[in-house]
C-alpha positions as CSV (number, residue, x, y, z in Angstrom):
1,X,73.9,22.8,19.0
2,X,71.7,21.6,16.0
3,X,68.6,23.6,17.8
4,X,70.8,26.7,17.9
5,X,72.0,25.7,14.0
6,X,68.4,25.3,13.0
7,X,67.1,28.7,14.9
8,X,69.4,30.5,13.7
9,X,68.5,29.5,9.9
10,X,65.3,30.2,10.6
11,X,65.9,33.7,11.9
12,X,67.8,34.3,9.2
13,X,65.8,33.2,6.8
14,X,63.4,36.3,8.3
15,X,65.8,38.8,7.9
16,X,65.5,38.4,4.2
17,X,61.8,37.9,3.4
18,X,61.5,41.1,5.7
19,X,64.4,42.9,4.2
20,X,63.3,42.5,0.8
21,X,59.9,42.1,1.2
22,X,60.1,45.9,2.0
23,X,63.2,47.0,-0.2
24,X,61.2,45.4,-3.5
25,X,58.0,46.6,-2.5
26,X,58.0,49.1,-5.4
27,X,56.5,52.3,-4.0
28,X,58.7,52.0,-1.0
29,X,62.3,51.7,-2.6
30,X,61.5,54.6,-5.0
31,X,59.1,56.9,-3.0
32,X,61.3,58.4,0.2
33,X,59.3,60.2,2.8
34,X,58.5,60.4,6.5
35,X,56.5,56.9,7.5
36,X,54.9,56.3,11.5
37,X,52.8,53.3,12.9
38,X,52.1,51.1,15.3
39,X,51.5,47.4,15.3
40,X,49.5,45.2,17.8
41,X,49.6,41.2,18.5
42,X,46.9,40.3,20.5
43,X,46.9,38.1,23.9
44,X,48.2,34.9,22.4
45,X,48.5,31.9,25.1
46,X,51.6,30.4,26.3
47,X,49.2,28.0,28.4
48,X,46.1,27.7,30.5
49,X,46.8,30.9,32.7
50,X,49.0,33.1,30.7
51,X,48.9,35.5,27.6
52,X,51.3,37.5,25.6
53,X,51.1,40.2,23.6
54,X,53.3,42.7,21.7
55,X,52.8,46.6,21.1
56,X,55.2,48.4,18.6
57,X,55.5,51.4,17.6
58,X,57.9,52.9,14.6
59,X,58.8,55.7,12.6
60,X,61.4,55.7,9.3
61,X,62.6,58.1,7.5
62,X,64.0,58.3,4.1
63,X,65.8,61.1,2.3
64,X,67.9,60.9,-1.0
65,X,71.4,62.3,-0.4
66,X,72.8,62.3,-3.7
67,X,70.8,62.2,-7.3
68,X,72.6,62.0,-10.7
69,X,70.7,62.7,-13.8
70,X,71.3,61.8,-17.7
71,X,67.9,63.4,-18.4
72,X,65.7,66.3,-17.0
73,X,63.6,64.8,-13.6
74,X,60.4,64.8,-15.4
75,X,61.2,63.5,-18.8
76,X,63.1,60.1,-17.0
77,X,61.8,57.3,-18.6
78,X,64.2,54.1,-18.7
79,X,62.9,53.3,-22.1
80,X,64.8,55.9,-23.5
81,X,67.8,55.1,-24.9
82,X,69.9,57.9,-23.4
83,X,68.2,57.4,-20.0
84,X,70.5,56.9,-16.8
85,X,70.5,57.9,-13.3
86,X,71.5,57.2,-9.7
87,X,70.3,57.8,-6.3
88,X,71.3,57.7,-2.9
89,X,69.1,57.4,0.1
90,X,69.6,57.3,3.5
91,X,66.8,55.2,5.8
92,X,66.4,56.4,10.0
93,X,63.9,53.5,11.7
94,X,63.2,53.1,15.2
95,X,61.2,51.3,16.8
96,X,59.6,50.6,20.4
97,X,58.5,47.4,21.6
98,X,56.7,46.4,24.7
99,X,56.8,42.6,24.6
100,X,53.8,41.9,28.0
101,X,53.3,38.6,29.8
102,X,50.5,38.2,31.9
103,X,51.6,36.7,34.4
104,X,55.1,36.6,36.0
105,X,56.0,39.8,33.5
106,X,60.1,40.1,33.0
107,X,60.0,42.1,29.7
108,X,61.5,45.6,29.0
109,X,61.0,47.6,26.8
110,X,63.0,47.1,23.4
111,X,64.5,49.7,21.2
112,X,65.6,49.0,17.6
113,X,67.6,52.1,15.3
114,X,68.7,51.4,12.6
115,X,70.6,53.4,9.6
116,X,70.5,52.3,6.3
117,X,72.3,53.0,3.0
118,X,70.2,52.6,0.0
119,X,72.5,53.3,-3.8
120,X,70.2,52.4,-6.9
121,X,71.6,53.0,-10.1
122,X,69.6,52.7,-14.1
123,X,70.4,52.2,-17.5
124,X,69.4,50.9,-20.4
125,X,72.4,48.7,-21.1
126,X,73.0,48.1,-17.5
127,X,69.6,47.6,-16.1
128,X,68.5,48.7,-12.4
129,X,71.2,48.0,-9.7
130,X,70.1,48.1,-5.9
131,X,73.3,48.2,-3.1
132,X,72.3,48.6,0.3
133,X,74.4,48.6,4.1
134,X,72.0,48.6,7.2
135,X,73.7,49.4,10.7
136,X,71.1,48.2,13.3
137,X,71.0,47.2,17.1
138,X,68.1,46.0,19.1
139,X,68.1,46.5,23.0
140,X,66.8,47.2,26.1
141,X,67.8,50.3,28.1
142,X,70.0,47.7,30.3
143,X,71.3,45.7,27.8
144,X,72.5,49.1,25.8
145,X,74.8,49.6,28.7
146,X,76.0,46.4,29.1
147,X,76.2,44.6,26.8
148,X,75.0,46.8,23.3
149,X,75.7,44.5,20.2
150,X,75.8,46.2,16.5
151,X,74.6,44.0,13.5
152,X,75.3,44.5,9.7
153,X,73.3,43.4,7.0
154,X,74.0,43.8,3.2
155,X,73.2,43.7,0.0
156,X,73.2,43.7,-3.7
157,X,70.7,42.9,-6.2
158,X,69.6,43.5,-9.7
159,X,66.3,44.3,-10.8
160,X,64.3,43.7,-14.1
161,X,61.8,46.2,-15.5
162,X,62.1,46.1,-19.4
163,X,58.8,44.6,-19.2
164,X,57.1,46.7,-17.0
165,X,53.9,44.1,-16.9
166,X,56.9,41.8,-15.1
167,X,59.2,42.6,-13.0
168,X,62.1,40.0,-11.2
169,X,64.6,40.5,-9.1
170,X,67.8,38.1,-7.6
171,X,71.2,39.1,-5.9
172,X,72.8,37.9,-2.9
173,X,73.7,39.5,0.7
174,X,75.1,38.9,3.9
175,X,74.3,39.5,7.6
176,X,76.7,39.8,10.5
177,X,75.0,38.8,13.5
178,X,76.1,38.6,16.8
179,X,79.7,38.4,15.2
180,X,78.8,35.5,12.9
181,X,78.9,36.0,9.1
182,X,75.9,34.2,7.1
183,X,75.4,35.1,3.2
184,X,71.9,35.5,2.0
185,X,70.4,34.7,-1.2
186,X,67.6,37.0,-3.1
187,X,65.2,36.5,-5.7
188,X,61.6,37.0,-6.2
189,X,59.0,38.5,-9.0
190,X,56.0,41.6,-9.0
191,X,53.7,40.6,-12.0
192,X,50.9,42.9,-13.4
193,X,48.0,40.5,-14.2
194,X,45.6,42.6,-15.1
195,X,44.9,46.5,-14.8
196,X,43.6,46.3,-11.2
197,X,45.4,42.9,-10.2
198,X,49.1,42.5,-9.4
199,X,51.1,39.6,-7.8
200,X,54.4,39.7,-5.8
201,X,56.6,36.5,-4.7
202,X,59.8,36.5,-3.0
203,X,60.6,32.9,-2.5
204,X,61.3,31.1,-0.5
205,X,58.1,33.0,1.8
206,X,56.4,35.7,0.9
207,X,53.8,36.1,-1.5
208,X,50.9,39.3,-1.8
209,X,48.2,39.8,-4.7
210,X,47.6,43.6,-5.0
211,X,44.0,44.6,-6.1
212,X,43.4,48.2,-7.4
213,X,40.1,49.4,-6.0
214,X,40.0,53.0,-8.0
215,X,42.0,55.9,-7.9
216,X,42.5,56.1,-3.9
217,X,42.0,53.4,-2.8
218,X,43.6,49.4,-3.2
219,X,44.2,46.2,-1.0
220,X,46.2,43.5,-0.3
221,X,46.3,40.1,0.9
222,X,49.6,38.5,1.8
223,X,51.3,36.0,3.9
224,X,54.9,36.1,4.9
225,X,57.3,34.6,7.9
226,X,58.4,36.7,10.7
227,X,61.2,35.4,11.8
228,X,63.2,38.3,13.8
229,X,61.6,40.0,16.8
230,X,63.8,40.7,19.8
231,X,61.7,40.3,22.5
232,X,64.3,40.4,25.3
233,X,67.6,41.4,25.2
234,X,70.4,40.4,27.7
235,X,74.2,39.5,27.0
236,X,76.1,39.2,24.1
237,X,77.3,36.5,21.8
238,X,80.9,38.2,22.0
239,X,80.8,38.2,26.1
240,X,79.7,34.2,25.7
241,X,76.7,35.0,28.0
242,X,73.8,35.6,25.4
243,X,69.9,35.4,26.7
244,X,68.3,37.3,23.9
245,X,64.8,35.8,23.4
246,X,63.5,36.0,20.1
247,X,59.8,35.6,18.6
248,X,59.2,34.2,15.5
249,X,55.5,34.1,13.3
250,X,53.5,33.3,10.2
251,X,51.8,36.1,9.3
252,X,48.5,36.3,6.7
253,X,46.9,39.6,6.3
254,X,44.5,42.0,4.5
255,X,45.5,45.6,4.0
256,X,43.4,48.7,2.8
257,X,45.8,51.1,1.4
258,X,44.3,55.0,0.8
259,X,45.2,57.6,-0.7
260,X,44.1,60.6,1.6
261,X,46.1,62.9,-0.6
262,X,48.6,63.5,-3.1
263,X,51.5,62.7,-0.8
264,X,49.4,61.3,2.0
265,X,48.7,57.1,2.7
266,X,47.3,55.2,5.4
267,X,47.8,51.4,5.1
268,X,45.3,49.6,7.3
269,X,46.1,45.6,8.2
270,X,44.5,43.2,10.0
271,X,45.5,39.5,10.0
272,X,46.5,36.4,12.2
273,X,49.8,35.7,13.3
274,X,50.5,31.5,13.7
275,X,53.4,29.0,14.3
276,X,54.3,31.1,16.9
277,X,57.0,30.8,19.1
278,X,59.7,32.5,21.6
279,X,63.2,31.1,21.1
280,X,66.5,31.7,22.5
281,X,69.3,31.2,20.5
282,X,72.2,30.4,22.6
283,X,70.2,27.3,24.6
284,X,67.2,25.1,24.2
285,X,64.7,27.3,25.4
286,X,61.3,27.3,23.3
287,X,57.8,28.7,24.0
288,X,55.2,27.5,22.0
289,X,52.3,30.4,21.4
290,X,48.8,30.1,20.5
291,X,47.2,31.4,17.0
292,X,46.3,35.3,17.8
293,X,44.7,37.9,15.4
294,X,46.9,41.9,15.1
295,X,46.5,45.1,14.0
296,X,49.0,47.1,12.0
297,X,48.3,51.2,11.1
298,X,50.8,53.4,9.4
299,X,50.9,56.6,7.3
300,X,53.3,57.6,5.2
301,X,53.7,61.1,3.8
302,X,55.5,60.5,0.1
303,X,58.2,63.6,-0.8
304,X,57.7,63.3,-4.3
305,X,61.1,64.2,-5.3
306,X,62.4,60.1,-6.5
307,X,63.7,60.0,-10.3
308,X,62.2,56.7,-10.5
309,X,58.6,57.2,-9.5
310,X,57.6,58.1,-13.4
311,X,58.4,55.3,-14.8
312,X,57.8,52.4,-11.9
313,X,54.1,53.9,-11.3
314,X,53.1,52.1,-14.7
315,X,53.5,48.5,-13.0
316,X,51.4,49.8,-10.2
């Protein structure tokens, strides 16, 4: 019982770094477009005789629904005293994974949609508002007819950028997992140290320094906790017969970021994955992994058409 307590902390506690490692990352919450890659963990080894590794692949897809103006698109600047606006966006991810042991392989394929609801509202006097809702399910194409098992995750947070050298964030949110309710606290910072150098903390686990190469071209390095990755999916929590095996990781990575074109980016990482492990949360089951490098790619093609973009590109 204290395992499953202690897991499932942990887990959570990877639902928000990854949540809001993404959501705050600047150029993503304000820049909607059409974004695909693939990520790969390399043989790690669960013991003398027997390796595992992970291929994913993904595709998101963000639109704004609904945009509300005080001031014309390309005059927006929340300096301005008579500045205000509001957006809408709607996120589509999915993702395939194809979790491979060595030896003794019992893996299927897992499949992860999710549909998120994204609401930011500016102002001078009230400051940037973030409100998200994110409908998500992972499972295997067994599992989806047996025993399919929706999760909710939610949130609200406020965002700082009257200093646009310094930007904070904090809020809380909640996630609704396997029918249990667990709230979620948020805070972190993105600080402009120089005009190529940038740092980003979202405590209590993820921190990135930024460096601006020139015009095209920048990179990161960063280390964050991983800490949900359905692996294998069988059960439910509500049918009181849950096997869902979950793999957990500390990540630390460098990333090339390009600009191919005006709306076209490839992001290049390469890092090591550590403190790896393969839990289940329902029993006592844990797999310790060895230390393994991976490989991320993605390219995103920007649409351009986000009221916030003028003004948050000066933190950049």
């Amino acid at each position: 019982m204290i395992k499953a307590l202690y897991l499932t902390i942990f887990l959570l506690l990877g639902v928000t770094i990854q949540t809001f490692a993404q959501s705050f990352r600047v150029e993503s919450l304000f820049g909607p477009g059409l974004t695909v890659g693939v990520d790969y963990l390399f043989p790690s080894a669960t013991d003398d005789s027997t390796n595992f590794t992970l291929t994913k692949y993904k595709v998101q897809f963000v639109k704004p629904l609904r945009t509300k103006l005080g001031v014309d698109l390309k005059d927006f600047d929340i300096k301005k005293a008579d500045a205000k606006a509001s957006q809408i966006f709607l996120a589509t991810k999915f993702s395939v994974a194809q979790p491979n042991m060595s030896h003794n392989n019992y893996f299927e394929n897992i499949y992860k949609g999710e549909l998120e609801v994204t609401g930011i509202t500016a102002s001078i006097r009230n400051g940037i508002w973030v409100y998200a809702a994110n409908l998500y399910a992972e499972e295997s194409a067994l599992s989806v007819q047996q025993s399919f098992t929706p999760n909710l995750r939610v949130y609200t947070a406020y965002v700082s950028v009257k200093n646009f050298k310094f930007i904070y964030f904090y809020g809380i949110g909640m996630v609704i997992n396997q029918g249990k309710i667990y709230p979620l606290p948020i805070g972190g910072f993105r600080k402009k140290i120089n005009n190529k150098l940038s740092g980003e903390l979202i405590i209590p686990a993820h921190i990135k320094l930024a460096y601006k190469l020139n015009k095209k071209m920048s990179c990161d390095l960063a280390g964050y906790y991983s800490g949900i990755n359905a692996i294998y999916r069988e059960g439910s929590a509500f049918q009181k017969n849950d096997k869902t095996l979950n793999l957990r990781m500390l990540k630390t990575y460098l990333a090339l970021n390009t600009n191919i074109a005006k709306h076209y980016k490839l992001k290049t990482e390469v890092g090591i994955a550590y403190s790896q492990e393969i839990d289940a949360l329902s029993s006592d089951f844990s797999q310790d992994m060895s230390t393994a490098p991976y490989i991320s790619l993605s390219f995103n093609y920007d649409f351009g058409n986000s009221i916030f973009g003028n003004f948050v590109n000066r933190t950049e």
